[in-house]
Structure formats: structure tokens, C-alpha cells
N, C-alpha and C positions, 0 to 999 in steps of 0.2 A: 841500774840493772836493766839488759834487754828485757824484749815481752818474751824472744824465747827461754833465758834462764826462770823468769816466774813460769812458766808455763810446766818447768821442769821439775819444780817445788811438789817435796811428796805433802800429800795434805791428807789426814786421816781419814783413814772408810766409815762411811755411816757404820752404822753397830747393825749386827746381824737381827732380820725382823721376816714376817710373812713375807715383804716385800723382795729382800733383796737376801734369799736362802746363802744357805753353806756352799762355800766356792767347793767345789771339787777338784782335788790336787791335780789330777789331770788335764785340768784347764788351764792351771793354773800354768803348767809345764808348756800350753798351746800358749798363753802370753807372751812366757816369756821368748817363745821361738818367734810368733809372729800377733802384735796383739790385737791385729783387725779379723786374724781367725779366731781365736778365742771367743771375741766379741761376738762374730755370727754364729758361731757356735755353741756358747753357752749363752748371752743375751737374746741372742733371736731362735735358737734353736733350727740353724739350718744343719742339713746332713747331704752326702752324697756319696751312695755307696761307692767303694771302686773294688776291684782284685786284689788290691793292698789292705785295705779293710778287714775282708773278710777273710784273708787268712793269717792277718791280726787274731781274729774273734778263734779260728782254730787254734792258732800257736795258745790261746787264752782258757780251752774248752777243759783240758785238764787242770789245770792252773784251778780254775774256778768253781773246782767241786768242793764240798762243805768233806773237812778233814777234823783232825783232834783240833778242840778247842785252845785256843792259847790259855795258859795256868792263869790265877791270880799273880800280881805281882810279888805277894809276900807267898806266894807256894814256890819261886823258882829257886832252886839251889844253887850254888856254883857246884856241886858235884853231881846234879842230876845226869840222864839223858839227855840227849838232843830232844826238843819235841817242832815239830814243824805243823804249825796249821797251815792251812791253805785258806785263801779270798775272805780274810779278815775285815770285816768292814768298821771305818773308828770316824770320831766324829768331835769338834768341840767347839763351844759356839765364844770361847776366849779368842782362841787363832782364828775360828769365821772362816773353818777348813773340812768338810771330808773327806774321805780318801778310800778305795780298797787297796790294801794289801794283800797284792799275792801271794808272798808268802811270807809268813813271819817265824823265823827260825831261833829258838830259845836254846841258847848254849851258855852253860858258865855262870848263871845269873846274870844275863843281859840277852837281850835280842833284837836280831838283826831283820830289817825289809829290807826283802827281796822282789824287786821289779822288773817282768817277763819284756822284754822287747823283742818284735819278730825277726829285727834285721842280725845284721854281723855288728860284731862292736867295732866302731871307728877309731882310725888311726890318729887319733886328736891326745893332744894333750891331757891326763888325768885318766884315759880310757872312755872317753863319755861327753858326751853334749852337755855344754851346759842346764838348757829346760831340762834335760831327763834326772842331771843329779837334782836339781830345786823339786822337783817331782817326790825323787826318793829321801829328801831330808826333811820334805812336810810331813812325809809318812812317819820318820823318825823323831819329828817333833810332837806327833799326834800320840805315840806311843809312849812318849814322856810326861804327855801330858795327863795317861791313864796311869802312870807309875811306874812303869818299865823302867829301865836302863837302859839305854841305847849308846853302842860305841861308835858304831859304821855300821852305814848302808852298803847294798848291793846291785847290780844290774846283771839279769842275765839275758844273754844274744844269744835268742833258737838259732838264726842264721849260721853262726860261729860254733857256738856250744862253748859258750867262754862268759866267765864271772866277774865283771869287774868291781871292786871295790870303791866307794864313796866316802873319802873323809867327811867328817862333820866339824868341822871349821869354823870358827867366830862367823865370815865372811859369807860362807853359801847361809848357812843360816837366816844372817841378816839381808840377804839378798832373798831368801825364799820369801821372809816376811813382809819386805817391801812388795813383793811379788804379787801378792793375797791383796793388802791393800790398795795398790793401782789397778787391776783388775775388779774389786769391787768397788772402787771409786768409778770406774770409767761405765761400768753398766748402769751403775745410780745414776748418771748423768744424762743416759740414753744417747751416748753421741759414739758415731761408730769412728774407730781409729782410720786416718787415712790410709789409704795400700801403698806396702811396699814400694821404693822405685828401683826398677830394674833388677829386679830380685831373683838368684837362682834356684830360691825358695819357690817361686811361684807358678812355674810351669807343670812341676808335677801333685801340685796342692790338690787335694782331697775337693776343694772348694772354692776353683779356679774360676768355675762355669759361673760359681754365684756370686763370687768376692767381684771375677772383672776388675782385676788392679793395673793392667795396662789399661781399659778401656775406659777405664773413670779418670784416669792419671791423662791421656790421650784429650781427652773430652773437658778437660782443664787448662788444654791450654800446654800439654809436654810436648815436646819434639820428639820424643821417641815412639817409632811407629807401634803398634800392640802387636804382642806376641801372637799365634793361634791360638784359641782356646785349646788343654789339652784336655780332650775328653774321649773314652773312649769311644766303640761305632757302637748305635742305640741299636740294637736289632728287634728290640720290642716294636710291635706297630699295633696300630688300631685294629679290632674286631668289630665289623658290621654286620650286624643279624639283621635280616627283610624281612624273612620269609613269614606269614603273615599265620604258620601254625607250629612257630619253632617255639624250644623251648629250651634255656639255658639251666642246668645245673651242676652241682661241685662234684669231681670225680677223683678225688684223691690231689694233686698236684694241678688237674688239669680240667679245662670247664667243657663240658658233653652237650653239642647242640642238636636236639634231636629234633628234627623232619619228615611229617609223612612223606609229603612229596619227593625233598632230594634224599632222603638217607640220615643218619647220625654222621659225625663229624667232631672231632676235637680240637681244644686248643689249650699251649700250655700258659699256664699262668706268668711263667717268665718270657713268654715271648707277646706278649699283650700290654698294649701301653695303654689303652683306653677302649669303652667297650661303648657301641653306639647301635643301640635299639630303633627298628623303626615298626610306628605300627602298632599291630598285636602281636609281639612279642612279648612272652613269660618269662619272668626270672626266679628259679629258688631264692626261699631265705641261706641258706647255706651256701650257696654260688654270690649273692650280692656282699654279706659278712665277708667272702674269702676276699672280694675284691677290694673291700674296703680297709681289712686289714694289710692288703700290702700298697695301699694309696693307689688303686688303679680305679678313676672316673667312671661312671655308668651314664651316660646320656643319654633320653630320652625323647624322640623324635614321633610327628604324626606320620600318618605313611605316605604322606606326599614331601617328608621331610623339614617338615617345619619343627625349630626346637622347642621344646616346650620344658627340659630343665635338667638338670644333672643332681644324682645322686655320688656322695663319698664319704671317707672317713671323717673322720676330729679335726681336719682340716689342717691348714699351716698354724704352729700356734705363737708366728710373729705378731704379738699386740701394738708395736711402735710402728709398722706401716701400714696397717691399716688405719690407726690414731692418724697419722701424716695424710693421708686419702681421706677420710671425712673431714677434717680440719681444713682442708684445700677447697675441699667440693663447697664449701661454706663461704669462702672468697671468690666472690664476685671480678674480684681483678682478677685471681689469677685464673678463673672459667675463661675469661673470657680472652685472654690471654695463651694459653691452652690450646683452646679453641681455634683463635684464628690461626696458628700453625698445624691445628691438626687439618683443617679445610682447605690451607695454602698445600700442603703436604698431597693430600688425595690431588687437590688438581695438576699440579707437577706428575704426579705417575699415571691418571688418565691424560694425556701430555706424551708422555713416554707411549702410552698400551697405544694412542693413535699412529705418533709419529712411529712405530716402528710395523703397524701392521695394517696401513694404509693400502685399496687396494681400487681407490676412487679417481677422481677427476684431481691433477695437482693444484689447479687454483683452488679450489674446494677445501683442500688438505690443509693450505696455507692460513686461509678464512678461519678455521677452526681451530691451529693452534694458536692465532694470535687473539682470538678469543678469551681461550683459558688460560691465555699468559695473559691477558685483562683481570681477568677474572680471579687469578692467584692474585698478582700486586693489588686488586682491590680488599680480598681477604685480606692480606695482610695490614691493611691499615683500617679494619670494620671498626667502630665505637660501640658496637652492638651484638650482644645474640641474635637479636630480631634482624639487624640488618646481615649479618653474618648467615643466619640461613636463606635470607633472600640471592645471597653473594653466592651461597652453596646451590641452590636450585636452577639459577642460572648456567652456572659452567655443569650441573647433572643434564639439563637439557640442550644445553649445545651439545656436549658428550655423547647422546644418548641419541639424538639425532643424527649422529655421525657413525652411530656403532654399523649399519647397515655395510658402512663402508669398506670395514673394516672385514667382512665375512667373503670366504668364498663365492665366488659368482657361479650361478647357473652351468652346468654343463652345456657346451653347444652341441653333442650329439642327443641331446634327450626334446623332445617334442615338447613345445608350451602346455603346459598344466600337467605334464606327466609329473607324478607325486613322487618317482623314483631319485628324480633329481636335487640338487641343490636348491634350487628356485625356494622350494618352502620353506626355507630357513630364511623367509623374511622377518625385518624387524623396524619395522614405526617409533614407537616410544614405549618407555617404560610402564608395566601393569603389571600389579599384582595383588594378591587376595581376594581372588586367584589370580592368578596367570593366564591369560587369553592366547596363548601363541606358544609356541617350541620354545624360543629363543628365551623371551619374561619365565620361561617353568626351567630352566637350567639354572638362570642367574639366580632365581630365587631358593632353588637348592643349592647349590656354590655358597652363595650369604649365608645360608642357615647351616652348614659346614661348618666355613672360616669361622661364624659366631660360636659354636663350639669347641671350637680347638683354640680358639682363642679365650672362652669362659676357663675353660680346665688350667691354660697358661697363667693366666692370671692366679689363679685361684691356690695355683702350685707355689708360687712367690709370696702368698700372703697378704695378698690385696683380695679386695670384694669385687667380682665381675659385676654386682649392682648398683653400685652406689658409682655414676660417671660426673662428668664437667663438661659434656657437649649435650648430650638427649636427654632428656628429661628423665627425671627419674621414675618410673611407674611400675608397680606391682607385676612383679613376675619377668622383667625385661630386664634385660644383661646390659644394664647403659655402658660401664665401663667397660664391655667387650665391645659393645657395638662403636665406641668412640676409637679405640684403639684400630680397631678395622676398617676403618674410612679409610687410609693411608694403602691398603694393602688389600682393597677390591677392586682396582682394575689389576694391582699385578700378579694376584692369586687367582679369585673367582672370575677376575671377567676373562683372563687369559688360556684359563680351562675350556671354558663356554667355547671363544674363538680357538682352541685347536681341538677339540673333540668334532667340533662342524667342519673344519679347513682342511684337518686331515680325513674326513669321511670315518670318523668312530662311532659316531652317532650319527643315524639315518633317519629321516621323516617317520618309517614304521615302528622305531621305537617309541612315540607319543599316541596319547589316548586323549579325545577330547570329549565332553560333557557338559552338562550343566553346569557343572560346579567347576568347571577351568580347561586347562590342560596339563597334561602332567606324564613322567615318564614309565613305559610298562617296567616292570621287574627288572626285567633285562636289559633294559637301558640304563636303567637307574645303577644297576650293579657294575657296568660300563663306566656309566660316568663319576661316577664315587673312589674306582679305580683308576680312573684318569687324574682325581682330583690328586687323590693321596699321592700318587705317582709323582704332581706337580710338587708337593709338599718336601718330597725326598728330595728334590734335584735338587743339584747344589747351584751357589751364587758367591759372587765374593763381594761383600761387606763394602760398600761405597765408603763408609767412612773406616775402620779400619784396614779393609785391604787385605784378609785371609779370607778362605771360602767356609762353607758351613752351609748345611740342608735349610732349606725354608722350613722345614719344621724348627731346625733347632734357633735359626731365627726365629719366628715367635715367641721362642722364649724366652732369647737375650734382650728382645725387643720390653719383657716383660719385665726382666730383673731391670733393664736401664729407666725404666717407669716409677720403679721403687727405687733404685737411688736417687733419681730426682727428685722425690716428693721428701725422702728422707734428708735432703739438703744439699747430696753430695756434688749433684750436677744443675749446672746454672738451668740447665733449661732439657727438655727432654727432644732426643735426636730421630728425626724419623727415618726410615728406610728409604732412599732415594735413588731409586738403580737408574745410571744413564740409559 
């Protein structure tokens, strides 16, 4: 016998326990269409709203209101009425099944589940999809199991306005049961089903963005190039409050930011993807609840920009990758292992931010990329953390010695030390805590940006942005945000910095110097925040697979391909590498 015939062998489900609850029949119907959705979807508990969804949950709102109760089994008559309950909930922990029925309609002394589907009913053999009869014959089995009589099921298609009937046959039967069983076998095992290949299933999937079944399939080692992600356009975007006497609260649908200075001002809840405080900014309790109950982030910034932490909901309630994340962070091979790609990785696209915005002496240019191409092959083959941050510090200050180069030059009509000019967008080397100069007080808001949007990424996917495998781990510090961001701060933050100053967006008089540093006025800061985001929306097209997609929404594929690798599915985790 091959290993794939044993592999095929049905083997009993554990018996139903706190652990491993009642399959719910409608999962059961997502196995058997696809069983790596079910898996993230009932196992891991991922969701993703789409248009199809929600007018799912409409075609469902009638459907779902509490009607006459279904009789006893021994009150039904064969010469009663009809009686039709509506959103019957049944449950049995023999079959290790619950279900709603939508409706259950008692005619003749037996009765029939009825299962709402939003589309048209398909031109398929039987009137119906397989998953959706196995769906409708757990119902029927659940119903038998309370003592009903059950002859035939039903489906009805809103789309159509058409009824189709479900025989109950030896065979669906024993195909629904098996059904129940390999689906609760396969979550007890905590092993997610591989994806699809090359599935017409999969482009319009509910949970394309998060399965990525071309790009795991791709990253395996397939020949076949990945599809686009199909996902709709995000129009949510981040909300930035400054103003240092604003004040956020809940206005029905929409959050009301009230300012002495500028005025009141709204914004709607569905158009806000995350909200970012700087400062003395106030929040209601009834504006943070509202945010929290629709998973929208609050992060919390100093008013020079520094992050200091994010509030949100109940968080992702994937238990196995974060279990795969501490479990990691604990192997020492694989830190350090990690690690040196994540260091090879950053110096490769500071590498790229020189070679393409070089603006110096060409021997000079040359000097410095064959540097950090030292400096990569040496990472790559570190024996050490210790000697890996030394490998790391070296190519930051070659880099960083170079950035000068890299900026605008001086105007030649403006007068030596005239402050109006470019000239004062010098830069030496790196400083900060505080920032001594223009150029250190940008990078250092840039960083503490990207570390944001980057904690929330994370945090969306169901990993911990604290717990990393490169920075140490320390109270109150986003390690695993700041590890993941190594790769993606010359091509995000420092690329900001160098076109806000190249294009003349930010001017010398935007900064304020003091004791305590330098940093930027209001009005600059709301410039460059606006510059950043800007940067985030443009799009790129994916070095390794080859469709385009917003640097935001990179980030976050960046973030689900972090969790497949730790969860086993990919040999090694792929970094952003734009030529």
C-alpha cells in the first residue's frame, strides 16, 4: 500500500470534549467544498468580510427571526397544518454536529430543512452542489436524531426564487458522516490542509488574501505563476489626530473630532482603518469601545512621534500561531537563522535605496555598494547574534555615511548659509533620543510609523508584535515588529525622508530645535505623515510573485507569509526584495 492510499484511510474523530466543540454543519459544507477553508475558518477562526457576505447575512435577516416553535415529535399529525419554524437551532454531541435551520417546515407527520442560499440554483446535476446537500442532510440527520421524521431536504436560491429538493440516500448520508469526522480529525491534529492547485475555487474565495494558495503553492517550489490576490479596493485609511487640544468621540456611525483651534470635523467609522493619536490627544470611552468592537487599532504616539503602544479588541483568537511564534523564538537555531536573512535582506534594499538615488561622486557610489554586498555575504554566513549585529552595524554605517549622498544638493542660486536653501538638510550620521538635526528627526518619525503599521499587521494575523527572534525582547518594545521592519526601512522610511527633502515638501522652516532635540512643527509633521501614507498606498509589483498590490497591503501579505512559515507551510520566510 502507497503512503498516499494510508494517508486516505478515514480514522475516527476524537469524541467531542471542551477541546475539540460541535462541528457546525456549515463548516462542514466549507470542507467539503474546500478543506483548507474550513480549516481557517473554523480552526483558526479567520474571517473576511466581502459584498457577498453581507448580502448573505441580508438574504439571512428574515430567515433568522424566532417564529412558531417546532411541535414535539409525538404532537405532529399526519393531518395537521403546515407549521414552519424559522432559525431552528439543534445540536448532538453522538453526530459531534450543530446546525441552524432555517427553516424547518412540519407537513404530514414529518419535516423537511430548508437551507436559504443567496445565489441562483446551479445548472448541476441533482439541482445543487454537493457541500450544500451534505450541509442540508446533517440538518436532516440532527432532526432524526430529536425524533422527527425526516423524508427530504431542501434548498432555496434568493437569487432564482427556486426550491430544490435533496434526496436523502444511503450515500449523501454516509458521505455527510464521513464529512464531520475528517474535518474533526484534521483540526485535532492542528495541521492546516494544503491549498488548492490551480483552483477556479480560489480567486473569488472569501479568504484568498489569507489562505494565499497560489503564493504558498508558488513558494514550494510550483511552476505555476500566482494569481492576483483578489481582493477588493481598501478605502479605509488611517486617522491621524495632532492637534495637541483635540478630542475624539462616538457620534452615531461616525467619530467627531473636536478642536479649539481648527474647528470640529468627522470621520466615518467605515472609512478608518486605524486611528493614530499623537500627543495630548483625548479619547471617549464610547468612541475607543466603538473602535474596538469593529477591530479598528488606536495607537498611541508621543508628540514628537514616538510609539508608545496600541490599544484594540479580543484580538485574533488564532491560538496555533502564536503557540508556532513562541515555540520558534525559543530555538536558538532557528533565531539565528531568521536573523541572518533578515540582516542579509535589509542590506540588499539599503543596496537598492543607494544604487537608485545616488546623487555623489561615481567612484564613491561603487565603494559603497561593494561594501554592503560584503557586508550581505558576510551576514549570511554569521555563527552569531553577537557577531550578526556587529555584521549589522557595519553595513548601518557605511549606509548611513552615504545617506548624505543620496539628498538633494544645495541650490546654486541661494547665498552660503542662507537657511531658505537645501544646504541644511545636512546629514553626518545617525542620532537619536533625540534627534540632533532635520534629517535623524524624520527617520526617526518614519521608524516609529512603519513600527506601527507594522505592530497592527502583525497583530491582525494572530501573532504577537512582542515576542521577536532578532531584538531582544524587552518590556513594552514591539520586537517582532521591529524585526520584520529591518527589510522595509530604506524602502518605506528612508525613501519618504529622501523624497519629501528632493522634492522640496519639507523645508528647513518646518523644524524646531531645543534642548531636548529637534523635531518637526505641526505643519510639518502633518506634511510628512501625509507623504508617508501616500508612500504606503503606491502600488509595487511583488518581486517574487509578479502582480502589483499597495505597500500597505504588502505589509500585510508580508505578515500572513510570516505565519505560514512559522506554522510549517513554507521552508523559510520570503522577504520583499524590489530590484
Amino acid at each position: 500500500m502507497s503512503l498516499k492510499q494510508q494517508l486516505e484511510l478515514h480514522l475516527p474523530a476524537p469524541p467531542v470534549s471542551d477541546d475539540i466543540p460541535l462541528v457546525p454543519a456549515r463548516m462542514v459544507n466549507e470542507f467539503v467544498y474546500c478543506p483548507r477553508l474550513a480549516y481557517l475558518m473554523w480552526g483558526q477562526a479567520e474571517w473576511a468580510e466581502t459584498a457577498d457576505t453581507v448580502d448573505g447575512k441580508r438574504i439571512h435577516t428574515r430567515v433568522d427571526q424566532r417564529s412558531t416553535p417546532l411541535p414535539e415529535p409525538e404532537a405532529l399529525d399526519a393531518e395537521d397544518e403546515k407549521v414552519i419554524s424559522r432559525s431552528l437551532t439543534l445540536s448532538s454531541e453522538k453526530l459531534g454536529v450543530i446546525a441552524k435551520v432555517d427553516i424547518a417546515e412540519a407537513e404530514g407527520g414529518s419535516v423537511t430543512p430548508i437551507d436559504y442560499k443567496r445565489g441562483k440554483r446551479p445548472h448541476v446535476e441533482r439541482g445543487a452542489y454537493r457541500p450544500e446537500q451534505i450541509q442540508v442532510c446533517l440538518q436532516a440527520l440532527l432532526l432524526e436524531e430529536h425524533g422527527y421524521q425526516v423524508q427530504e431536504g431542501a434548498i432555496y436560491y434568493a437569487g432564482s426564487r427556486e426550491r430544490v429538493v435533496v434526496a436523502l440516500d444511503d450515500t449523501l448520508r454516509q458521505e455527510a458522516l464521513e464529512a464531520v469526522s475528517r474535518l474533526r480529525l484534521t483540526v485535532s491534529h492542528a495541521q492546516i490542509p494544503p491549498p488548492l492547485r490551480d483552483s477556479p475555487k480560489c480567486p473569488r474565495c472569501v479568504l484568498v488574501s489569507i489562505c494565499l494558495p497560489d503564493e504558498v503553492r508558488a513558494l514550494n517550489g510550483s511552476g505555476l505563476a500566482p494569481r492576483p490576490i483578489a481582493v477588493g479596493v481598501d478605502e479605509a485609511l488611517p486617522l491621524v489626530v495632532q492637534s495637541q487640544r483635540a478630542r475624539i468621540s462616538k457620534l452615531g456611525d461616525t467619530l467627531k473630532i473636536a478642536d479649539e483651534e481648527q474647528g470640529d470635523t468627522t470621520a466615518r467609522l467605515a472609512d478608518v482603518s486605524d486611528v493614530a493619536l499623537f500627543g495630548n490627544v483625548s479619547i471617549t470611552a464610547p468612541a475607543l469601545s466603538a473602535l474596538m468592537e469593529r477591530d479598528i487599532p488606536v495607537t498611541f504616539h508621543s508628540f514628537g512621534g514616538w510609539f508608545r503602544g496600541v490599544a484594540h479588541g479580543i484580538g485574533h483568537r488564532n491560538v496555533d500561531i502564536r503557540t508556532a511564534q513562541y515555540r520558534s523564538s525559543f530555538d536558538d537555531g532557528f533565531c539565528l537563522r531568521f536573523a541572518r536573512d533578515l540582516v542579509a535582506a535589509k542590506v540588499v534594499n539599503q543596496r537598492t535605496l543607494v544604487r537608485r538615488n545616488w546623487r555623489g561622486e561615481q567612484d564613491s557610489r561603487k565603494l559603497v555598494l561593494d561594501h554592503l554586498n560584503a557586508s550581505r555575504r558576510t551576514a549570511s554566513g554569521a555563527t552569531s547574534l553577537a557577531e550578526l549585529l556587529g555584521v549589522e552595524g557595519d553595513a548601518a554605517a557605511t549606509y548611513f555615511r552615504a545617506f548624505n549622498n543620496l539628498l538633494a544638493r544645495p541650490k546654486e542660486d541661494k547665498a552660503e548659509g542662507d537657511e531658505g536653501g537645501l544646504g541644511m538638510f545636512q546629514f553626518e550620521a545617525r542620532n537619536r533620543r533625540p534627534p540632533r538635526d532635520p534629517v535623524n528627526a524624520m527617520l526617526s518619525l518614519a521608524y516609529a510609523m512603519l513600527t506601527r503599521h507594522l505592530t497592527v499587521a502583525l497583530a491582525s494575523v494572530g501573532l504577537d508584535p512582542y515576542r521577536g527572534f532578532f531584538h531582544t525582547p524587552r518590556y513594552g518594545r514591539p520586537s517582532l515588529a521591529l524585526d520584520i521592519m529591518e527589510p522595509f526601512r530604506p524602502i518605506i522610511a528612508d525613501s519618504v525622508v529622501l523624497s519629501v527633502v528632493n522634492n522640496g515638501e519639507i523645508s528647513p522652516t518646518d523644524f524646531v530645535t531645543s534642548v531636548a532635540g529637534t523635531a518637526l512643527t505641526a505643519a510639518g509633521r502633518k506634511r510628512f505623515i501625509g507623504a508617508f501614507e501616500r508612500r504606503l498606498s503606491q502600488e509595487t509589483t511583488h518581486a517574487l510573485f509578479g502582480y502589483r498590490l499597495s505597500m500597505r497591503r504588502l505589509l500585510l501579505v508580508q505578515a500572513r507569509l510570516l505565519s505560514r512559515h512559522l506554522l510549517g507551510e513554507l521552508p523559510s520566510y520570503p522577504h520583499y526584495l524590489p530590484r
